[in-house]
C-alpha positions in Angstrom: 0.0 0.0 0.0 3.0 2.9 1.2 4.6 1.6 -1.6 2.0 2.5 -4.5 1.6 5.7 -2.9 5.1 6.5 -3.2 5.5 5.4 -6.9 2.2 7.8 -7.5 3.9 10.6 -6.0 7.3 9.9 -7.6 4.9 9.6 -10.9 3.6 13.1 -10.2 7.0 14.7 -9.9 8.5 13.5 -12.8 5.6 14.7 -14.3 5.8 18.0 -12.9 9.5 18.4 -13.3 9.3 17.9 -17.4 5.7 19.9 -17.4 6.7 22.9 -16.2 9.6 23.5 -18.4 7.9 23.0 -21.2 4.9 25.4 -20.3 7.4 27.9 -19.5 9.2 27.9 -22.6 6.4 27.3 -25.3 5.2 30.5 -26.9 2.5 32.6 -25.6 -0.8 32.3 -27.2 -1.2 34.9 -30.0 -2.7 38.3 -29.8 -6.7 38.1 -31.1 -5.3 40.1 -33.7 -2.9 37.7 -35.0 -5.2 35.8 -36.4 -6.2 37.9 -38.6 -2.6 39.1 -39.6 -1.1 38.9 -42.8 2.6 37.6 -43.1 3.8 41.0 -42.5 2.0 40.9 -39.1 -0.5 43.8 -40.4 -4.3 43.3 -39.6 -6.3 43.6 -42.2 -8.4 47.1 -42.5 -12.4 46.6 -41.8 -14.0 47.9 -45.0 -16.6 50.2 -44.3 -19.4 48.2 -45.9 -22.1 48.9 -43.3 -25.1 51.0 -43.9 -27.0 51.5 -41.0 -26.6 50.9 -37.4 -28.1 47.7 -35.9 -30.2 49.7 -33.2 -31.7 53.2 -33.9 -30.6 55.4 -35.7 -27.4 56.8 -33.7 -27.8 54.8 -30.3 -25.5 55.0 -27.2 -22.4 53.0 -27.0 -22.6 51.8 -23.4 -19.0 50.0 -23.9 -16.3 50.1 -26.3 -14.4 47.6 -28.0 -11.6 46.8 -25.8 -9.3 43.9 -27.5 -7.5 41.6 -25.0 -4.0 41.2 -25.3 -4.2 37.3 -25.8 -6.2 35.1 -26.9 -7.6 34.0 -23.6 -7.3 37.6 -22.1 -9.8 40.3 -20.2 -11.3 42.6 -22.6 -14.8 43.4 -24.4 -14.8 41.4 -27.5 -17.4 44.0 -29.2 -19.5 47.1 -28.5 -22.4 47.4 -26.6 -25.5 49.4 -27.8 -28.3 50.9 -25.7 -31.7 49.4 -26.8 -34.6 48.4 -25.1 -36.6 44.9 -25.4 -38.8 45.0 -28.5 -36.2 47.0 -30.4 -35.6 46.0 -33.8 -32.0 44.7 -35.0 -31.1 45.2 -38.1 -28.2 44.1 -40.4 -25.8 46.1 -40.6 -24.7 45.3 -44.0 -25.8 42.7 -47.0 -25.1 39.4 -46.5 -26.2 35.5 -45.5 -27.4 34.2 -42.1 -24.9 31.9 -40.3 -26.4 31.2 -37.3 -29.6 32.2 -35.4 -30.5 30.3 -32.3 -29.0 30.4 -28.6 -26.1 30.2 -27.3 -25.9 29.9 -23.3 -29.3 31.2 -23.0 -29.1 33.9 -25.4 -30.3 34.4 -28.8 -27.7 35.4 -31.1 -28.0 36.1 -34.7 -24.9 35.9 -37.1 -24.4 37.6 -40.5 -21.6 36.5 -42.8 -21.5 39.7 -44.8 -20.4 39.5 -48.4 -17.5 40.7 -50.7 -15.5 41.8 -47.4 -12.6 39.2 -48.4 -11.5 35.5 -47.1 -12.4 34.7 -44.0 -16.0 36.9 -45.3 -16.3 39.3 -41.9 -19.4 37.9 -39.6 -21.6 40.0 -37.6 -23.0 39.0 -34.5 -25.6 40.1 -32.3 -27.0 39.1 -29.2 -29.4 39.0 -27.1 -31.5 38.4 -29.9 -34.9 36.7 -30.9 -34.3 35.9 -34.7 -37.1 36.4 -37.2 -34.2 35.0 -39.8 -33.1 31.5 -40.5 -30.1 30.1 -40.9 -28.6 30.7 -44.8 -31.5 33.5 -45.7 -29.6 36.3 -47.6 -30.2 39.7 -45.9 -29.5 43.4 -47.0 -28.2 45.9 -45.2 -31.0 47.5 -42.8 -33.2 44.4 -42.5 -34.8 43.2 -39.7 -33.0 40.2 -38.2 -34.5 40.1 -35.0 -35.8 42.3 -32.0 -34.0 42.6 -28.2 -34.5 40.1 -25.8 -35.8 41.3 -22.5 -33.6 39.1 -20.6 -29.9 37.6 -21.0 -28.0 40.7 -21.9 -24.7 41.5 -19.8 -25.1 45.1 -19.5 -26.6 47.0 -16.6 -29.1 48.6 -18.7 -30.6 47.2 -21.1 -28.1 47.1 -24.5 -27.3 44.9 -27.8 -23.9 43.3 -27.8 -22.9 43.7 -31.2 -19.7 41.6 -32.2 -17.2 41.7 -35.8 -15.2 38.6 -36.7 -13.1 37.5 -39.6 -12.5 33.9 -38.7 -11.6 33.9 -35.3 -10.2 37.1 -35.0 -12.2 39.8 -33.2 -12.2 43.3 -34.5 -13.9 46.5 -33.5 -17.6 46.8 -34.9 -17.8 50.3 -35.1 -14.8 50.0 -38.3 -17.3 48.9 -40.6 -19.7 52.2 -40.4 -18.5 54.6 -42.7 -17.4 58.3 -41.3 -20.4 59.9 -42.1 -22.6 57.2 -40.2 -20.6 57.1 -37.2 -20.3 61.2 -36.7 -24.3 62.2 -38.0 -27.6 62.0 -36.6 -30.9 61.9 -38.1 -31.9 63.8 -41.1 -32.8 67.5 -40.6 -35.1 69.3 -43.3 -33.7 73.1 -43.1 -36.6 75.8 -44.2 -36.3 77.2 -47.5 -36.0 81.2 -47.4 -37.8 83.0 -49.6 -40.6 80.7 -50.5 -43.8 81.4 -49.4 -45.7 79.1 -46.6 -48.6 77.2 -48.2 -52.0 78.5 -46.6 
């Protein structure tokens, strides 16, 4: 019996003696960004294909996009958008469903958005309740779903609202053109001179 106990331990050293070495010295996981590096180590740019915002017309970023320095690291993998249940989400740009269902308790909807390169970017946003399927082309604007009252990780209400080009994570707020991203709504100015219908 004090035998096998001591040829388990003995076991367990050994294994912990070449182990740790060898987790010391292997690489560090890469940077989120990495994946989605070229050979020269650049990160692709985001095109600015989006056309509209998927909540609202200009709503309140509640968080940022805060990339974590490896893989496995703290940070906010997206931005998060003020909305309340019942809003409508829309896509942000054209392209083909790759997901809607749950995930952890939480609807998500995915958008694989077309002619953004290889891997296509994806879109995600949660929580969701999809009125798309899975593979349905949609265009930019359309209705893929409205906010779920429950399973969201903000303190107020919100949509998270994620970018991906294969595994990488990138920030969601690249793919809205300038103009989108610095004006509000629409404002018809009065024209002088012309006289006021009575």
């Amino acid at each position: 019996m004090r035998v096998s106990r001591c040829v388990r331990a003995c076991v367990r050293l050994a294994l912990l003696v070449v182990l740790t070495p060898a987790a010391l010295l292997a690489p560090p996981p890469p940077r989120l960004s990495a994946a989605a590096a070229g050979e020269d180590g650049a990160v692709p740019a985001v095109p600015a294909a989006g056309r509209a915002w998927p909540v609202g017309v200009r709503p309140r970023v509640l968080r940022g996009w805060e990339p974590p320095a490896t893989a496995y690291g703290r940070g906010h993998r997206g931005v998060d958008l003020a909305a309340a249940p019942g809003t409508p989400v829309v896509a942000v740009a054209a392209g083909r469903v790759s997901f809607a269902g749950r995930v952890a308790g939480r609807g998500v909807v995915s958008v694989e958005l077309a002619r953004t390169g290889g891997p296509p970017l994806r879109t995600t946003y949660e929580p969701v309740r999809a009125s798309v399927a899975e593979g349905e082309a949609v265009t930019a604007g359309e209705v893929v779903g409205t906010v779920e009252p429950a399973g969201s990780h903000c303190p107020t209400p919100c949509v998270h609202w994620g970018l991906l080009r294969g595994d990488a994570y990138l920030d969601p707020l690249a793919l809205l053109p300038p103009w989108l991203l610095r004006s509000g709504p629409s404002r018809l100015l009065p024209v002088l001179r012309v006289p006021v219908p009575g």
